[in-house]
Backbone bond lengths (Angstrom), bond angles and torsions (degrees), N, CA, C in turn:
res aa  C-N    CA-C-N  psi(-1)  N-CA   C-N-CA  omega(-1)  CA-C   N-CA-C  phi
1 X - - - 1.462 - - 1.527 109.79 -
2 X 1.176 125.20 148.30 1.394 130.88 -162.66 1.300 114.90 -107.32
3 X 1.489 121.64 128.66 1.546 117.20 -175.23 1.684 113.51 -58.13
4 X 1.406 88.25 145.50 1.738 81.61 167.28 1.399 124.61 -116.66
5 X 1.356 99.24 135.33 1.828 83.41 -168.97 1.201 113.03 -133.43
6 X 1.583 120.46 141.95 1.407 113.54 -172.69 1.879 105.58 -109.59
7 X 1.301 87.49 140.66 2.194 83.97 173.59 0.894 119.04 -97.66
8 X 1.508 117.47 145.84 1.523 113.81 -179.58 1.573 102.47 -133.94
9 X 1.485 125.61 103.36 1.510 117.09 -173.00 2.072 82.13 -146.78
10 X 0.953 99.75 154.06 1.626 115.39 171.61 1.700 119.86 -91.03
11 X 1.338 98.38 -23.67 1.713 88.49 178.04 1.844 112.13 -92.84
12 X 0.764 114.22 122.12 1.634 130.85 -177.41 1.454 115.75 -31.26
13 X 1.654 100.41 -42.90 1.376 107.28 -170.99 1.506 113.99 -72.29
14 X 1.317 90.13 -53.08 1.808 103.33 175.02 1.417 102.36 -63.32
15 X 1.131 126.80 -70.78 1.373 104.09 174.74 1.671 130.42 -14.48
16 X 1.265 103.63 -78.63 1.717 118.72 178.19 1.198 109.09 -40.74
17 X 1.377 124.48 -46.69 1.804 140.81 -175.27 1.683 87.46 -60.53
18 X 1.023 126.95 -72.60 1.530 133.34 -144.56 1.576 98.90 -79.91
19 X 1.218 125.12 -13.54 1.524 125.59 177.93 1.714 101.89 -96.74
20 X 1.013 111.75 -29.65 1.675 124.09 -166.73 1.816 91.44 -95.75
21 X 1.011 135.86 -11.98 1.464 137.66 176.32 1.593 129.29 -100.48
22 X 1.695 78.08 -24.80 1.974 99.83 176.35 1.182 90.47 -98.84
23 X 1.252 149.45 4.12 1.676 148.06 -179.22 1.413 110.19 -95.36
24 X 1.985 111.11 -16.19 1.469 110.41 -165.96 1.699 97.33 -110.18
25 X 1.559 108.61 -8.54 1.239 93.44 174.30 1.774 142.22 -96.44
26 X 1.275 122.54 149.40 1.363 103.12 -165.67 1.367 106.56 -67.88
27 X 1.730 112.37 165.30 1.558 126.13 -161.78 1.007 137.41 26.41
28 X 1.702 112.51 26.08 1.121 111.47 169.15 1.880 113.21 -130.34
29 X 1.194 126.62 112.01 1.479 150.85 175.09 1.213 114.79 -62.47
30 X 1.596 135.87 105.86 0.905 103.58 169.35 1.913 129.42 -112.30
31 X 1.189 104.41 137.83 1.566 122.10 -149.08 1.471 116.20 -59.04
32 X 1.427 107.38 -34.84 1.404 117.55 -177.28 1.955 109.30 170.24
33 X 1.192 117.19 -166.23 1.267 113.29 -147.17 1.912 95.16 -153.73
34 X 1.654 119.30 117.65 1.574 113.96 172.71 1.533 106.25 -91.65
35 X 1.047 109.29 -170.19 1.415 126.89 160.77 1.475 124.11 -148.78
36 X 1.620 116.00 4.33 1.258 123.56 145.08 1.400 108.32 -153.80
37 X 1.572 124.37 -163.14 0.953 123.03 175.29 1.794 116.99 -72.29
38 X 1.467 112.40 -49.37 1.416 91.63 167.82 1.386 144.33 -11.69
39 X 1.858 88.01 -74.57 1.520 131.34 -178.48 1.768 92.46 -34.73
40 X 1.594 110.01 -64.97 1.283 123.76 -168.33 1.585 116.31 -38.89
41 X 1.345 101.79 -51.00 1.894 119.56 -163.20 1.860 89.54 -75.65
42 X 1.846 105.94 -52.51 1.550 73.22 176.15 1.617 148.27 -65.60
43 X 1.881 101.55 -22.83 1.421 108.61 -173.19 1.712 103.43 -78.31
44 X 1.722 116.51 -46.92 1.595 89.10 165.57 1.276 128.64 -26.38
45 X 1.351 109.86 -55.35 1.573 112.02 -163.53 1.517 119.86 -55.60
46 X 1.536 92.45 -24.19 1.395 115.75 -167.92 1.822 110.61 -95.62
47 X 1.134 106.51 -20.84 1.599 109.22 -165.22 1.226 107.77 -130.64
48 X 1.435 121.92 -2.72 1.729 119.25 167.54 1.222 135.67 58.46
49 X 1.617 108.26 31.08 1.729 124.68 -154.34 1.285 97.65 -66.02
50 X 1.396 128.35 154.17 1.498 122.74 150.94 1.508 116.71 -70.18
51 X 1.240 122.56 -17.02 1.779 115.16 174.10 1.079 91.78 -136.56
52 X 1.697 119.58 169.41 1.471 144.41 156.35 1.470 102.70 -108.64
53 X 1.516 134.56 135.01 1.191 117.23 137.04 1.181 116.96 -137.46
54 X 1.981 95.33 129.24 0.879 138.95 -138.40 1.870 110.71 -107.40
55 X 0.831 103.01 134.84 1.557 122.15 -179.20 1.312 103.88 -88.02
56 X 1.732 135.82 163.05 1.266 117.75 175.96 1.804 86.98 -116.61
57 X 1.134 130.52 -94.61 1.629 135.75 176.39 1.640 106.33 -12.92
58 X 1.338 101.46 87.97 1.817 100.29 -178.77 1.995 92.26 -144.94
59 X 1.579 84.28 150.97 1.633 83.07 172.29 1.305 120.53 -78.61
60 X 1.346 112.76 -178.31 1.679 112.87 176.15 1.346 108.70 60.01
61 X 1.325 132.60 -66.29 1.285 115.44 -170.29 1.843 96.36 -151.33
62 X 1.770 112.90 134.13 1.369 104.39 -171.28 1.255 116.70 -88.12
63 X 1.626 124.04 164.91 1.392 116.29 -169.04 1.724 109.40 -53.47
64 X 1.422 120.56 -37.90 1.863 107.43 -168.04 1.166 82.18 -64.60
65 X 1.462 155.39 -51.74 1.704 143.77 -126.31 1.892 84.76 -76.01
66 X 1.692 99.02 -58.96 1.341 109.13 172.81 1.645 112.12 -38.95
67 X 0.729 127.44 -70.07 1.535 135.17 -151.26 1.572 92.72 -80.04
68 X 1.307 138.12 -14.27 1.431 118.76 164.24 1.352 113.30 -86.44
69 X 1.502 111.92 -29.33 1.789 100.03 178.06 1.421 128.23 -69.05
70 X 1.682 93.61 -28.22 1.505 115.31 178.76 1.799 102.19 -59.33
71 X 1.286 123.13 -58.52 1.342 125.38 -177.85 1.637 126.86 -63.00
72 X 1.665 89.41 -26.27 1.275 89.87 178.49 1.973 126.58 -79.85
73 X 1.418 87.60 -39.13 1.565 97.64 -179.53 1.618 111.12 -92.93
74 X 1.621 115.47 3.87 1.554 128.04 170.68 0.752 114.59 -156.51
75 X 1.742 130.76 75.21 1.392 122.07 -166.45 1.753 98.53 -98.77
76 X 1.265 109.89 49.43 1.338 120.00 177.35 1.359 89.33 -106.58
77 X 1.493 144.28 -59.12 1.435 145.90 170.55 1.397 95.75 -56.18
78 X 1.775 87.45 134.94 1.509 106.06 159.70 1.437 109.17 -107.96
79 X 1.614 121.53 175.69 1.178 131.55 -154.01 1.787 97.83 -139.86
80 X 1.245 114.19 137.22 1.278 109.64 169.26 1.409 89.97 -141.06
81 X 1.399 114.85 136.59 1.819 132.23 -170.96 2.051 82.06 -103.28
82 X 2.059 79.77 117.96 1.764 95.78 168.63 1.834 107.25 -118.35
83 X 1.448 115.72 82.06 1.512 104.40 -166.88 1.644 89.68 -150.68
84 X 1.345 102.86 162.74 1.709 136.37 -162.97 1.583 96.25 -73.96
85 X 1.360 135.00 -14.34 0.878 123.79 -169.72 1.601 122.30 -100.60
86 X 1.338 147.60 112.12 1.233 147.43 -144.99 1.670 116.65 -115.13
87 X 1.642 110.09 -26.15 1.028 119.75 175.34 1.512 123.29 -35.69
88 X 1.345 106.69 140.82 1.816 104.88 163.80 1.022 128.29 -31.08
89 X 1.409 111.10 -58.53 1.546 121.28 -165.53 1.663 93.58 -62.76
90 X 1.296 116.89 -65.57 1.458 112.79 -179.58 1.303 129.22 -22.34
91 X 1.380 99.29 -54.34 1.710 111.14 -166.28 1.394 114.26 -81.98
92 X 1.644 108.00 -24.33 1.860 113.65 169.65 1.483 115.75 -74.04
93 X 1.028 82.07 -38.77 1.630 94.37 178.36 1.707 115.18 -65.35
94 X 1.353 133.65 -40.58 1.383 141.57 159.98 1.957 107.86 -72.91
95 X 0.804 94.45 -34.45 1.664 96.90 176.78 1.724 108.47 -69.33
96 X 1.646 107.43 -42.70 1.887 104.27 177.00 1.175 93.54 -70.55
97 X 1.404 131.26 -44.18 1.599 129.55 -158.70 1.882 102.88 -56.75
98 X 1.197 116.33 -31.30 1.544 132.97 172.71 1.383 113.74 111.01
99 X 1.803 122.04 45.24 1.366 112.36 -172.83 1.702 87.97 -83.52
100 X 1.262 115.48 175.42 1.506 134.34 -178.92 1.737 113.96 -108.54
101 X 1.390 112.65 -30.04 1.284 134.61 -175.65 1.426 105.03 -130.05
102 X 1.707 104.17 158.12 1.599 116.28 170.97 1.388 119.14 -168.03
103 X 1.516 105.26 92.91 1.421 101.94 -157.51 1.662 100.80 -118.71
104 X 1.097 135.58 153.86 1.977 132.67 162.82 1.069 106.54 -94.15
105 X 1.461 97.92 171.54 1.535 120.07 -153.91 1.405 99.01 -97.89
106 X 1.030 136.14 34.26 1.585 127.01 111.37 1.413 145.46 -91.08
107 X 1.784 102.18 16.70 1.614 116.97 146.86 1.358 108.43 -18.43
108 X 1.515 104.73 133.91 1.216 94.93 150.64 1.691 118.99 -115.53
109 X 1.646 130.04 -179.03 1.275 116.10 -155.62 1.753 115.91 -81.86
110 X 1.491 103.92 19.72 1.691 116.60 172.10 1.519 101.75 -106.10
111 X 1.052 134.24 -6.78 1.154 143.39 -179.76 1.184 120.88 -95.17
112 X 1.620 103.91 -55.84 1.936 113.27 151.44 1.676 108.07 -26.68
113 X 0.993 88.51 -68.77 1.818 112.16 -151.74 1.874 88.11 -52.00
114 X 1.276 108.37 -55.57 1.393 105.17 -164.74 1.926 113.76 -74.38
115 X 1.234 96.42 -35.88 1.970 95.63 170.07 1.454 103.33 -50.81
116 X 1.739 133.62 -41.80 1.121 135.40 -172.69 1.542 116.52 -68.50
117 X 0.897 102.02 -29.51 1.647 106.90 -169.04 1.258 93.08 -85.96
118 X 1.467 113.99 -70.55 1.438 116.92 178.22 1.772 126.49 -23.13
119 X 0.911 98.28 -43.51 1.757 105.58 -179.26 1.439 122.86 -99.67
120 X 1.645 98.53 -14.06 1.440 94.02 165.60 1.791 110.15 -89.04
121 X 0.962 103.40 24.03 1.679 110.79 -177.53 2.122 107.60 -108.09
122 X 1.210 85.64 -26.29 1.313 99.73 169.07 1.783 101.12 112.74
123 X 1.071 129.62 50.56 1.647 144.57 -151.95 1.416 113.39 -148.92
124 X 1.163 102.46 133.64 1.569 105.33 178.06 1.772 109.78 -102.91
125 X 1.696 113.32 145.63 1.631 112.14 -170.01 1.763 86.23 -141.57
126 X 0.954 112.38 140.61 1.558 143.15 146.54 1.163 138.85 -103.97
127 X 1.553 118.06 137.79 1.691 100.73 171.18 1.137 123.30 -65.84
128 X 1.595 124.08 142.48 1.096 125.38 -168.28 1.103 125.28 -38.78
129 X 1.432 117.66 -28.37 2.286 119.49 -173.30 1.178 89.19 -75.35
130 X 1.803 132.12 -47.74 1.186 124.34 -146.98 2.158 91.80 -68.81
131 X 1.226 113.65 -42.44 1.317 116.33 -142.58 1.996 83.97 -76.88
132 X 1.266 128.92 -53.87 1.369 115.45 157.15 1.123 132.17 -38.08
133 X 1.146 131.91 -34.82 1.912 124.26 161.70 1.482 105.24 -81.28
134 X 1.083 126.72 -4.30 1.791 114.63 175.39 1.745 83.31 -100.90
135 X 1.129 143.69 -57.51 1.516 124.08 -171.13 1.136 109.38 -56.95
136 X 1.646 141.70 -36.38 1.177 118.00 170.54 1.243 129.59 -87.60
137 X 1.547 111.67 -2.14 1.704 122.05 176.61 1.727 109.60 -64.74
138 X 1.605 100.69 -51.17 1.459 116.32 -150.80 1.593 102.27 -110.24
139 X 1.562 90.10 123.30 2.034 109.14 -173.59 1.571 81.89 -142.67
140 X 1.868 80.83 -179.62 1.831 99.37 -168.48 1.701 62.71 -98.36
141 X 1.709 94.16 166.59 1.445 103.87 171.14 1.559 101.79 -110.59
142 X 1.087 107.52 121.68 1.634 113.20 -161.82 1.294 114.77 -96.63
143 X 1.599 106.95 -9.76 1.547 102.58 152.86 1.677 140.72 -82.89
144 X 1.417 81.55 -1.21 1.513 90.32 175.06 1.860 127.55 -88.25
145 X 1.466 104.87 112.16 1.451 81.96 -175.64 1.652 129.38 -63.00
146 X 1.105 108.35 -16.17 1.585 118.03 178.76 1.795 108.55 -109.59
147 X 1.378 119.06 131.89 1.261 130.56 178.17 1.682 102.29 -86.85
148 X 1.344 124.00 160.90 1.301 117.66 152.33 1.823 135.37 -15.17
149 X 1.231 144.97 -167.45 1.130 151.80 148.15 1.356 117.48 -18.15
150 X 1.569 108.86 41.59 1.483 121.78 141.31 2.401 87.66 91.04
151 X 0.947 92.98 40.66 1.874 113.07 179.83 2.042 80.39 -77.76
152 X 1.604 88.14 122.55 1.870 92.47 134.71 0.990 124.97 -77.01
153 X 1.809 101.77 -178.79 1.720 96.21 -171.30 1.231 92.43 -90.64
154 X 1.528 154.27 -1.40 1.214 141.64 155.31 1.404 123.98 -72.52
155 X 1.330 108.05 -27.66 1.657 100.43 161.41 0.924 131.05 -82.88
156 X 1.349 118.23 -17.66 1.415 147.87 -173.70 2.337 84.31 -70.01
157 X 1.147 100.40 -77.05 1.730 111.33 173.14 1.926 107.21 -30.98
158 X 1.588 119.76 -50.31 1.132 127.28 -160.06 1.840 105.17 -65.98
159 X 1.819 88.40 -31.11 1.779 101.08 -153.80 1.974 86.01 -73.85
160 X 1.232 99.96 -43.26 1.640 92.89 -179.99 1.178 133.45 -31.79
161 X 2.007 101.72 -55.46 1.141 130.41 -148.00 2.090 82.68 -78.82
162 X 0.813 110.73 -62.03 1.764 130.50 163.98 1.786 95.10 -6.98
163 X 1.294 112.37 -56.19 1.388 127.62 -134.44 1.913 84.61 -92.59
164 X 1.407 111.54 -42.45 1.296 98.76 178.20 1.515 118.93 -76.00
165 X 1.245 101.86 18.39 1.706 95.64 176.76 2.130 103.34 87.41
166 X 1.516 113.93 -11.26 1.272 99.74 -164.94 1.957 105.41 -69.51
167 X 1.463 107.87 155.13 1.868 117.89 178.96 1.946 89.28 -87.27
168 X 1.139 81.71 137.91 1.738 114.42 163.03 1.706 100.89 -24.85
169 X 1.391 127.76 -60.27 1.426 123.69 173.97 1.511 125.21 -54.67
170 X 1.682 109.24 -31.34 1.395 128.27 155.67 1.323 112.57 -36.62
171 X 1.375 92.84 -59.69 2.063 113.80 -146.25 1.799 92.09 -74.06
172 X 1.338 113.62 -26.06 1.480 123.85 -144.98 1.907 99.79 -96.26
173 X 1.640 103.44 -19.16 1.352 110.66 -157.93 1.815 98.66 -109.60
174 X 1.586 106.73 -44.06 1.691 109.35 133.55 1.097 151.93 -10.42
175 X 1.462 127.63 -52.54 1.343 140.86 -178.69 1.329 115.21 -140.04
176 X 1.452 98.49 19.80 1.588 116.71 -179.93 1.513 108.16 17.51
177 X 1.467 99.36 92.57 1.515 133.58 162.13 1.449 102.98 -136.33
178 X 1.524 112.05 -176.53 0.927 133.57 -159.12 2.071 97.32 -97.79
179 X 1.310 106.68 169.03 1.797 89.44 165.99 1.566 105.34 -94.71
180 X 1.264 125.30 -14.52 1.352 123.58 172.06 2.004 109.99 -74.95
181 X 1.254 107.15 -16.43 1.449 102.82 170.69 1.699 119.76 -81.71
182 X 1.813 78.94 -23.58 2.135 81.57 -159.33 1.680 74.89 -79.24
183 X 1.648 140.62 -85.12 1.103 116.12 -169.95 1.440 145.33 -37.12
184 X 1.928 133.30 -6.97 0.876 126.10 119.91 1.656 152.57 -23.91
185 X 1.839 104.88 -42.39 1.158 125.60 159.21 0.900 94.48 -63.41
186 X 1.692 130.63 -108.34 1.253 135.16 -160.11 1.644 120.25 -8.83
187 X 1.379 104.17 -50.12 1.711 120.44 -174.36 1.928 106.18 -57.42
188 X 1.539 97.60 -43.23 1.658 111.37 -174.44 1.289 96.87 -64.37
189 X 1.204 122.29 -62.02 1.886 138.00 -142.29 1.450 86.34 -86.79
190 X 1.262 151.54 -37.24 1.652 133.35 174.64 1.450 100.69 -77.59
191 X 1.228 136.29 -24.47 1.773 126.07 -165.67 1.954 80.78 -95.43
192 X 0.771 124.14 -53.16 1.763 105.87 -178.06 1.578 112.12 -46.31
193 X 1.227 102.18 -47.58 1.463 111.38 -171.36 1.146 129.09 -95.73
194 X 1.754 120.39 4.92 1.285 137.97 161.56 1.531 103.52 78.09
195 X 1.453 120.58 19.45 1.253 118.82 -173.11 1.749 102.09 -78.41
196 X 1.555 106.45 152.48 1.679 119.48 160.43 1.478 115.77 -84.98
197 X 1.509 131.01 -53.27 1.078 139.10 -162.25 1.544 100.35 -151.95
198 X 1.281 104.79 -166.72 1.427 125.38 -167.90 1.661 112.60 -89.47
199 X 1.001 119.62 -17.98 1.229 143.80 -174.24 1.281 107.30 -70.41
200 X 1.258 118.90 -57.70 1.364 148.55 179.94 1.673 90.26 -73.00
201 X 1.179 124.64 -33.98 1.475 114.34 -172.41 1.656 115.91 -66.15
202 X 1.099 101.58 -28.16 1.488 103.17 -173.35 1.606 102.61 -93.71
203 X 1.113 131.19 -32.07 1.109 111.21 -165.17 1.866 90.83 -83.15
204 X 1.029 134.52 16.66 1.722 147.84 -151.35 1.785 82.41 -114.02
205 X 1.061 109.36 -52.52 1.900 114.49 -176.51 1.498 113.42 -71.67
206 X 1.198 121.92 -39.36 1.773 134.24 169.97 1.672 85.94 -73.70
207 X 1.096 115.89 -70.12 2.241 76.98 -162.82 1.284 120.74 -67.63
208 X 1.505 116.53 -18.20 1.559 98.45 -175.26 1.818 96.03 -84.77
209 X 1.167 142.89 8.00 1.357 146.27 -168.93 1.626 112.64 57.56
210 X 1.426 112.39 45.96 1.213 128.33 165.99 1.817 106.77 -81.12
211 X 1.377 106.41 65.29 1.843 116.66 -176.62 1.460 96.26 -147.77
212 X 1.334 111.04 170.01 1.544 145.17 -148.19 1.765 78.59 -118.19
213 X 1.967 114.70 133.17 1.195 114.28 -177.84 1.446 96.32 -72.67
């Protein structure tokens, strides 16, 4: 069955390009087309895509404003942020809002394809610069004797490994556990911490100041 995906970017051109580019790739459908964030929150609602991708600089309403209503009133759609902008503030700010992905618009169309799949699996993907400044931002802080909301120091280790983008077989081959142990963690360390996904995990390590000075 073929993903469905709806776009939401404000400039016409990119738009058409990115709907006419997700049209050439295999298993992925694409559902319909915004022109701001509004536009966006209403046609999800209306067209039931499995992803949004989402632009942030849009009129009327911006992609995070977008991308939190979208998650909130359908957190069955995921969101992957496709925009020029790379900054921190940007990417925390779409990451609290609950995007799953965050890639710029010099993606290329193997990269598309894979942020989509990736998050409709239940997985978080970044562009590569972004996912290198979150691996070297985000550590357990090992001077602290107490972690967040009652975190071991192995989940506290798991949430890291999380944070660099590493998969459960990564995390599992890492700290030599099992993958049925590291997803145990994972299962503990999001119900302590009220987390949904992984997405949410990292920006979970930047507020409590779980980072490297």
């Amino acid at each position: 069955m073929n993903v469905r995906v709806l776009v939401a970017d404000d400039q016409t051109v990119v738009r058409e390009g990115l709907v006419l580019l997700l049209g050439l790739l295999p298993g992925i459908e694409v559902a319909g087309a915004a022109a701001d964030g509004r536009e966006a929150v209403r046609l999800a609602g209306a067209l039931r895509p499995d992803v949004v991708l989402m632009d942030l600089r849009m009129p009327r309403m911006d992609g995070v404003e977008a991308t939190r209503r979208i998650r909130a009133e359908h957190p069955e759609i995921h969101v992957v942020v496709l925009t020029t902008y790379s900054d921190d503030e940007s990417v925390f700010a779409a990451l609290a809002a609950g995007a799953r992905g965050y890639l710029t618009k010099d993606a290329d169309a193997e990269s598309l394809a894979s942020a989509i799949t990736t998050v409709v699996r239940g997985e978080a993907q970044f562009d590569p610069g972004i996912q290198r400044r979150l691996a070297e931002a985000v550590t357990v802080n090992r001077r602290a004797p107490d972690l967040p909301d009652g975190l071991t120091r192995r989940e506290g280790e798991v949430l890291r490994l999380i944070a660099e983008g590493r998969s459960n077989a990564e995390i599992a081959g890492t700290l030599f556990i099992s993958e049925a142990t590291v997803k145990t963690h994972i299962n503990n360390l999001f119900a302590k911490a009220g987390l949904r996904d992984r997405a949410q995990a990292v920006t979970y390590a930047f507020r409590h100041g779980l980072m490297s000075d």
